[in-house]
N, CA, C and O atoms as CSV, one atom per row, in Angstrom:
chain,resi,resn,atom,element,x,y,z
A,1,UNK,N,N,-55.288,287.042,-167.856
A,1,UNK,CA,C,-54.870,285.984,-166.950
A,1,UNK,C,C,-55.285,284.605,-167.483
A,1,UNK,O,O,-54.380,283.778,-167.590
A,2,UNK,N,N,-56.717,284.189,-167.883
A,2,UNK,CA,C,-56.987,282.962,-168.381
A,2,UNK,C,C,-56.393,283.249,-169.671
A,2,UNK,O,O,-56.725,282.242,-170.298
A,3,UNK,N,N,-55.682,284.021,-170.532
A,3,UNK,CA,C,-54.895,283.805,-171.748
A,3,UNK,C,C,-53.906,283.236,-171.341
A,3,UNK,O,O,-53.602,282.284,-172.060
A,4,UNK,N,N,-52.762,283.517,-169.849
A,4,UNK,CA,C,-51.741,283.102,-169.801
A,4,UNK,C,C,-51.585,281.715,-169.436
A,4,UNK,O,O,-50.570,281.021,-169.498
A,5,UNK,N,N,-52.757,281.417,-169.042
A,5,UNK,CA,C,-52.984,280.130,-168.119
A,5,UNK,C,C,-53.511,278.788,-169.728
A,5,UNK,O,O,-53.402,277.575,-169.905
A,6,UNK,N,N,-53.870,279.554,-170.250
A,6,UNK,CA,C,-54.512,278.483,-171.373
A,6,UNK,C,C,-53.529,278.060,-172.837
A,6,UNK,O,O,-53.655,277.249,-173.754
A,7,UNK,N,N,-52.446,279.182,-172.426
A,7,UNK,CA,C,-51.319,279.092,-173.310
A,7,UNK,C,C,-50.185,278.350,-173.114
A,7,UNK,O,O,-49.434,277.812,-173.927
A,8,UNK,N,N,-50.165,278.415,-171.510
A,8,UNK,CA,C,-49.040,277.565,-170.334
A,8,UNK,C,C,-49.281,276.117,-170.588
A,8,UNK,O,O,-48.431,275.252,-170.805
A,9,UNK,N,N,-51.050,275.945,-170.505
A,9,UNK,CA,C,-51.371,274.748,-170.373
A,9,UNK,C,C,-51.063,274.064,-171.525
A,9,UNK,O,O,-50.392,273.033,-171.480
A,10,UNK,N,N,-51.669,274.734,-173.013
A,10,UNK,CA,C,-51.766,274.110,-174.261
A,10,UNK,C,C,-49.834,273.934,-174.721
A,10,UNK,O,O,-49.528,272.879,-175.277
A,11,UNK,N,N,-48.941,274.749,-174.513
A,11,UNK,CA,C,-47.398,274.174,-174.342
A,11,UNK,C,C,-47.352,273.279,-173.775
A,11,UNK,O,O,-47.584,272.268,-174.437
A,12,UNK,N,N,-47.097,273.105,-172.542
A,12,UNK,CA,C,-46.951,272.122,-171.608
A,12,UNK,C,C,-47.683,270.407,-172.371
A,12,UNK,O,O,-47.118,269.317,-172.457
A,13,UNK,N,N,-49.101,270.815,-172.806
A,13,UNK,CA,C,-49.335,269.557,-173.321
A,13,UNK,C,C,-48.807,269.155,-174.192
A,13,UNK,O,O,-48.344,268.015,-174.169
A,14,UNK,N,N,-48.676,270.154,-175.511
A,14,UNK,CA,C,-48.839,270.091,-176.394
A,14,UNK,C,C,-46.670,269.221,-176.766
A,14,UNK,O,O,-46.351,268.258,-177.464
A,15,UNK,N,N,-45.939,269.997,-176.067
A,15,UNK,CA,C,-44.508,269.387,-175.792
A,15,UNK,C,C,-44.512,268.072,-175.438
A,15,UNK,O,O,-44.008,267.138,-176.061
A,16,UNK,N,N,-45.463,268.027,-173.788
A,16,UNK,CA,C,-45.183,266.449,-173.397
A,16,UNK,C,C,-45.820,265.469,-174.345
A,16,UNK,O,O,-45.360,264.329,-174.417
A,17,UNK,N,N,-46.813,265.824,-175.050
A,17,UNK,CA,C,-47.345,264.654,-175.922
A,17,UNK,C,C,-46.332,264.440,-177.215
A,17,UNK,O,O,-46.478,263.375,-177.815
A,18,UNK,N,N,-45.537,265.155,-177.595
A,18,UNK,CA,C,-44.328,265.014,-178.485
A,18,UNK,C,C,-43.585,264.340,-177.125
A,18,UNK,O,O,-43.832,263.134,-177.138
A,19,UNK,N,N,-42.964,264.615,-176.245
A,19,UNK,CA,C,-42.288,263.656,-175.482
A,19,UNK,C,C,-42.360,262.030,-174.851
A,19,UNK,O,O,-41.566,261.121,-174.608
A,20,UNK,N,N,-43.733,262.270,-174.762
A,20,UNK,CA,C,-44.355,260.595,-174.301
A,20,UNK,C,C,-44.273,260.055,-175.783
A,20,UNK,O,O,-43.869,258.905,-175.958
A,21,UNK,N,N,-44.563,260.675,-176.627
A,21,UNK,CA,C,-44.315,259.532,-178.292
A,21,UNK,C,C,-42.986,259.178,-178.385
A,21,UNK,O,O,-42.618,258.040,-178.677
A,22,UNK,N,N,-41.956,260.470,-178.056
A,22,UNK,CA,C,-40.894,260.164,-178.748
A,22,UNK,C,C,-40.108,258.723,-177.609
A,22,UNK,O,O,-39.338,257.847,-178.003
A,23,UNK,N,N,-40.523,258.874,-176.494
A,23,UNK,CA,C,-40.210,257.814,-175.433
A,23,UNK,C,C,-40.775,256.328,-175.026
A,23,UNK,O,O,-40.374,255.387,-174.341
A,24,UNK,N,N,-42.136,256.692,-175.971
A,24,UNK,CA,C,-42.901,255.833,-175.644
A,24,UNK,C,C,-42.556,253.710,-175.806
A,24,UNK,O,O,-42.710,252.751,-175.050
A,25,UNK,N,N,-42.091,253.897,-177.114
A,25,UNK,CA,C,-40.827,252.350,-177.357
A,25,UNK,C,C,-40.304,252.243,-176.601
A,25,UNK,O,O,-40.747,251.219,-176.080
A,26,UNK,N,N,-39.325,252.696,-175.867
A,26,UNK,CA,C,-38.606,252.306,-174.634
A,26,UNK,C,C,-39.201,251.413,-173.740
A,26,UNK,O,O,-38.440,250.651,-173.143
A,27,UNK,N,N,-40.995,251.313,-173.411
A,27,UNK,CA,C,-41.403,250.503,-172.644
A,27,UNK,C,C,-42.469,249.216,-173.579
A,27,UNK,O,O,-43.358,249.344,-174.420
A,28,UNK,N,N,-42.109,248.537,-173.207
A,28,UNK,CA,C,-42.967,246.793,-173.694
A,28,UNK,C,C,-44.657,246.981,-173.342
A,28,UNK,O,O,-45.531,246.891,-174.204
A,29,UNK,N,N,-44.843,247.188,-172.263
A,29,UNK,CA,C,-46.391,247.536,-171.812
A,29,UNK,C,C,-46.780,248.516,-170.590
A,29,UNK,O,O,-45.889,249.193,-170.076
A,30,UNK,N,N,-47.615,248.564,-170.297
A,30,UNK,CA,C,-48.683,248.840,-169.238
A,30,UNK,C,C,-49.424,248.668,-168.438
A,30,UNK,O,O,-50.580,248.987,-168.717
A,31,UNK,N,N,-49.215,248.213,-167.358
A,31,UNK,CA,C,-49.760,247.409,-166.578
A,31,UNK,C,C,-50.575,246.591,-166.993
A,31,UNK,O,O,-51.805,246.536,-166.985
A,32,UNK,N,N,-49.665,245.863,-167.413
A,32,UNK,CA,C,-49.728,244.193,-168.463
A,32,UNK,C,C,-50.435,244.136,-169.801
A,32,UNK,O,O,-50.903,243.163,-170.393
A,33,UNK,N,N,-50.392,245.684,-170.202
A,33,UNK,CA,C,-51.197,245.670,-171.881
A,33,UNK,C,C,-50.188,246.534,-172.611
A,33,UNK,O,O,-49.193,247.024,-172.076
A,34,UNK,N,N,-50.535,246.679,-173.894
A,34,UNK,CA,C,-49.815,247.399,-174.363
A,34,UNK,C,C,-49.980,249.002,-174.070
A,34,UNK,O,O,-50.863,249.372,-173.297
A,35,UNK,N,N,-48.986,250.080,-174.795
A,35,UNK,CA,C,-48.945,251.284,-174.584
A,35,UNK,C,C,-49.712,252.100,-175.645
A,35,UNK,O,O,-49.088,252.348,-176.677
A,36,UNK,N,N,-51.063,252.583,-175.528
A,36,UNK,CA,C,-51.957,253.123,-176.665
A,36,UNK,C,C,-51.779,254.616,-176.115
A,36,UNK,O,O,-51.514,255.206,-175.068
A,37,UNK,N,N,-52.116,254.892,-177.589
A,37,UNK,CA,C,-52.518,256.871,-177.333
A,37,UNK,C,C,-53.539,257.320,-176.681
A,37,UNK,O,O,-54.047,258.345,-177.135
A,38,UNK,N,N,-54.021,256.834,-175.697
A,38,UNK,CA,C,-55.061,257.203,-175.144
A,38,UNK,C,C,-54.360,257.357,-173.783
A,38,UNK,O,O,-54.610,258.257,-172.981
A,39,UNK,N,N,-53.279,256.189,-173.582
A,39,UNK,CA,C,-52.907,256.167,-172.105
A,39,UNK,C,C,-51.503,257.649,-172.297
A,39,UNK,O,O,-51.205,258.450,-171.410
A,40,UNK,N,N,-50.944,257.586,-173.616
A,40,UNK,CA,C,-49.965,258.896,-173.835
A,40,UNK,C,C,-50.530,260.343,-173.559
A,40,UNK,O,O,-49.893,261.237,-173.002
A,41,UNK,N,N,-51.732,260.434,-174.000
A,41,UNK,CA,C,-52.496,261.763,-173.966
A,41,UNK,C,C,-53.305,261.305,-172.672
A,41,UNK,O,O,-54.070,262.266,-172.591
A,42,UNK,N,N,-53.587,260.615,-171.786
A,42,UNK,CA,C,-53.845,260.774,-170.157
A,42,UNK,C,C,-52.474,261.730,-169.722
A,42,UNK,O,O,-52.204,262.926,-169.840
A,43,UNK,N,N,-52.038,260.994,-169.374
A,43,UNK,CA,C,-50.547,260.947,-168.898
A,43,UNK,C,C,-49.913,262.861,-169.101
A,43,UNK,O,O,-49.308,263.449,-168.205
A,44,UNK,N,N,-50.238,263.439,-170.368
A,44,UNK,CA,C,-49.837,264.481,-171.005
A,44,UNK,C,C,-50.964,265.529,-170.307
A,44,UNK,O,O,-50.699,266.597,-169.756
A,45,UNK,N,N,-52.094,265.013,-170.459
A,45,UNK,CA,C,-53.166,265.982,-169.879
A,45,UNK,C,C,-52.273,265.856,-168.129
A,45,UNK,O,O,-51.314,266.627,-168.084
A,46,UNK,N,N,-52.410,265.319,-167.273
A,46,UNK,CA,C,-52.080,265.112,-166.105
A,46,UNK,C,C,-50.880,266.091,-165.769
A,46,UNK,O,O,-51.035,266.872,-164.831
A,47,UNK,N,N,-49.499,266.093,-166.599
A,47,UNK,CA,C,-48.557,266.547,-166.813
A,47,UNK,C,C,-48.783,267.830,-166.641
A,47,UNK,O,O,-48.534,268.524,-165.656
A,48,UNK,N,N,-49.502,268.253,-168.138
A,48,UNK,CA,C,-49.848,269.400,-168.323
A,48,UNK,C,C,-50.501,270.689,-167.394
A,48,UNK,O,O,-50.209,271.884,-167.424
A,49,UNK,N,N,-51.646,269.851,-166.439
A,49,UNK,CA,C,-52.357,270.419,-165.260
A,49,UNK,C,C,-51.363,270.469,-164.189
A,49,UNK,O,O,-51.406,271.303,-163.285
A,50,UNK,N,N,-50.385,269.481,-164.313
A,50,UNK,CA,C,-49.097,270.154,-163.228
A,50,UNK,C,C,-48.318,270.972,-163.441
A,50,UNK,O,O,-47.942,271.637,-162.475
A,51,UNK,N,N,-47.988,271.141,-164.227
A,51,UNK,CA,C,-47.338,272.445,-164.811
A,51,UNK,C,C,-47.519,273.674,-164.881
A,51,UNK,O,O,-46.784,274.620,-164.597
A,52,UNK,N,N,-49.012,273.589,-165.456
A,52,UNK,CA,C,-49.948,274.842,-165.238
A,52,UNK,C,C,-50.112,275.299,-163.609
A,52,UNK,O,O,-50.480,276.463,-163.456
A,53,UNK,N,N,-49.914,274.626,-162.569
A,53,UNK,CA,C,-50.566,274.568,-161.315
A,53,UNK,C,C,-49.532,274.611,-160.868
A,53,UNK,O,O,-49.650,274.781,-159.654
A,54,UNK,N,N,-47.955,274.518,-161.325
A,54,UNK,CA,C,-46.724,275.225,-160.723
A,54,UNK,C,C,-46.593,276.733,-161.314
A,54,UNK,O,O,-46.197,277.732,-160.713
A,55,UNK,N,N,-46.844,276.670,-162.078
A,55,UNK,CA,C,-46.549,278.072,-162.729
A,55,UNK,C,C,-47.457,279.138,-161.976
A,55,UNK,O,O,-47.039,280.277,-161.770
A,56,UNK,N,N,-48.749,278.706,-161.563
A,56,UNK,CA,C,-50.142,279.688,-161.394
A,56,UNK,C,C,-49.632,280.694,-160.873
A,56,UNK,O,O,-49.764,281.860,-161.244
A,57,UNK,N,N,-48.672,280.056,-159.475
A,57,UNK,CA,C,-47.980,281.309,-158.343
A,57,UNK,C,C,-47.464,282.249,-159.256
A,57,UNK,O,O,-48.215,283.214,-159.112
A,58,UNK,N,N,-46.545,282.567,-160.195
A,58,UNK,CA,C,-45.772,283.252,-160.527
A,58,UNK,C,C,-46.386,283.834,-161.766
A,58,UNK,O,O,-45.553,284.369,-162.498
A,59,UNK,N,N,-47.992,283.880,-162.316
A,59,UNK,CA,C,-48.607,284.892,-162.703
A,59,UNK,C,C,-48.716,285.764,-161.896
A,59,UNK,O,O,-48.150,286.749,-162.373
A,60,UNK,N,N,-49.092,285.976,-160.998
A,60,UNK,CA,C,-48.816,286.896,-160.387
A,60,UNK,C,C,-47.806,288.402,-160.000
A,60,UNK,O,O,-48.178,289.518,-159.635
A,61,UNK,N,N,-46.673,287.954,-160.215
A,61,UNK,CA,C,-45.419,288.481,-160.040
A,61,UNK,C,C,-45.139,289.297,-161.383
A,61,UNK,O,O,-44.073,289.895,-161.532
């Protein structure tokens, strides 16, 4: 069970942080600063724990 959950999670991040880069130009700043990898990989961790925490129900099944 924590294999399926730590594998869900590490996809989930591991995709959206390829997605927030590949999107990331599209925006000028950040609440009035620029856009750093620190605020991409917040953002991805956050993502990621939602994802994991939709899925949880349906280990089960």
């Amino acid at each position: 069970m924590t294999r399926k959950i730590s594998v869900i999670f590490t996809v989930a991040f591991v995709l959206d942080i390829i997605w927030e880069n590949a999107h990331s130009f599209l925006y000028a700043n950040y609440m009035g600063g620029p856009i750093t990898e620190s605020i991409l990989i917040r953002a991805s961790v956050w993502y990621a724990v939602i994802i994991t925490l939709i899925c949880f129900p349906f280990l089960y099944y």
